[in-house]
C-alpha positions as CSV (number, residue, x, y, z in Angstrom):
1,X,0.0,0.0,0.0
2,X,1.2,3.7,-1.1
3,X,1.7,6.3,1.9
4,X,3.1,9.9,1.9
5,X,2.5,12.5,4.1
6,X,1.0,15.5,2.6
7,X,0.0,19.5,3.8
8,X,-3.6,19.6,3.8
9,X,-5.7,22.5,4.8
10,X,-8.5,21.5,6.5
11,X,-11.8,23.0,7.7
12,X,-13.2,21.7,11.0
13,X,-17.0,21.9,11.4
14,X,-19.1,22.7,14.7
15,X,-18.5,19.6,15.7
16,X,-14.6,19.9,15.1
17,X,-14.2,17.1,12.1
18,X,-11.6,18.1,9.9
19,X,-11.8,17.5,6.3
20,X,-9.8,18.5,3.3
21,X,-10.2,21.6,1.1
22,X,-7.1,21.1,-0.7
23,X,-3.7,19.0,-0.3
24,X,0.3,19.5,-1.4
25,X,1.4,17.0,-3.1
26,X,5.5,18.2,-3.1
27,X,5.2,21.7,-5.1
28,X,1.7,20.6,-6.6
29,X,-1.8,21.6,-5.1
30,X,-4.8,20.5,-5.5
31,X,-8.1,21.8,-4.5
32,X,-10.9,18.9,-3.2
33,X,-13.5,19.2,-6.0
34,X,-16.0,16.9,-3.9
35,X,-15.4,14.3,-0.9
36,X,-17.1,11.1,-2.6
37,X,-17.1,8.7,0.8
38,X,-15.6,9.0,3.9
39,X,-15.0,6.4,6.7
40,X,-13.9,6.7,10.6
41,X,-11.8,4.8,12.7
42,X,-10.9,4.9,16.5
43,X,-8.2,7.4,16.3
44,X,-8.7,7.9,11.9
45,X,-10.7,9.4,9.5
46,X,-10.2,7.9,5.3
47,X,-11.6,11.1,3.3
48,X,-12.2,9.4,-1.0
49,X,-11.7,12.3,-2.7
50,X,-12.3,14.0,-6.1
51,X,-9.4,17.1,-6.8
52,X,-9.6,19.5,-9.3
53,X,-7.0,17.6,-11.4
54,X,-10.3,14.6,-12.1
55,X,-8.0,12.4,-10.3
56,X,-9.4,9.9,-7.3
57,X,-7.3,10.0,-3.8
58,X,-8.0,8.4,-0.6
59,X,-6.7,11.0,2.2
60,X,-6.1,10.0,5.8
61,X,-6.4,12.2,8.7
62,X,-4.3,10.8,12.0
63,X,-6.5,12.4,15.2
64,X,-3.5,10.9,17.4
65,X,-0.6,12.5,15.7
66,X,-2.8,15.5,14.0
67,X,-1.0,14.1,10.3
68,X,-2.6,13.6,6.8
69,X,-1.5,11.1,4.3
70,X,-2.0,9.9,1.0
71,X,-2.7,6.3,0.8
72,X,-4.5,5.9,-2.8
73,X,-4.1,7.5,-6.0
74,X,-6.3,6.7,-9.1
75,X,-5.2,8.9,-12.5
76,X,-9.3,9.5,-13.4
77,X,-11.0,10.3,-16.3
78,X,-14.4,11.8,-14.1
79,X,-17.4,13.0,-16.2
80,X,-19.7,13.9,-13.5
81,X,-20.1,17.2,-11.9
82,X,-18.0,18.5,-9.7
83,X,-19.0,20.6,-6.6
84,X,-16.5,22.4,-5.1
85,X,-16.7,22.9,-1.2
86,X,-16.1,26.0,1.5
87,X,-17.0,28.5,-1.1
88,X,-15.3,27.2,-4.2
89,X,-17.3,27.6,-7.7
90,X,-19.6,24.6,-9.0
91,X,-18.6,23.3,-12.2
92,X,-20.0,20.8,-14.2
């Protein structure tokens, strides 16, 4: 399995659950378009996610050790709409 820390900037709702707006990937980043599924653990949250670049990733957040990282990558070739979160433009 593939894993590399990443910078993400997050936004943490009223209920203080982060999730990603947009994540480095070295010099590269990439905005979320939309999250398409998300999944918790006891100390973990997996974030699937669509970025601007139509290209699948499965994020991680690590509560314990406040980290991100990338665990999945699929190169996409997404036809659906995107929505863009926390103010971003809807495109389709």
């Amino acid at each position: 399995m593939m894993s590399a820390k990443i910078t993400v900037v997050g936004y943490a709702g009223y209920q203080g659950e982060e999730r990603p707006l947009s994540f480095s990937l070295g010099k590269k980043k990439l905005r979320v378009a939309t999250i398409l599924d998300q999944w918790y653990g006891p100390d973990y949250t997996y974030f699937k996610v669509l970025a601007e670049d139509a290209n699948t990733y499965i994020v991680c957040y690590q509560r314990t050790d406040d980290e991100w990282e990338l665990v999945y990558f699929k190169a996409g070739d997404y036809t659906g709409e995107k929505f863009f979160t926390a103010g971003g433009d809807a495109t389709s």
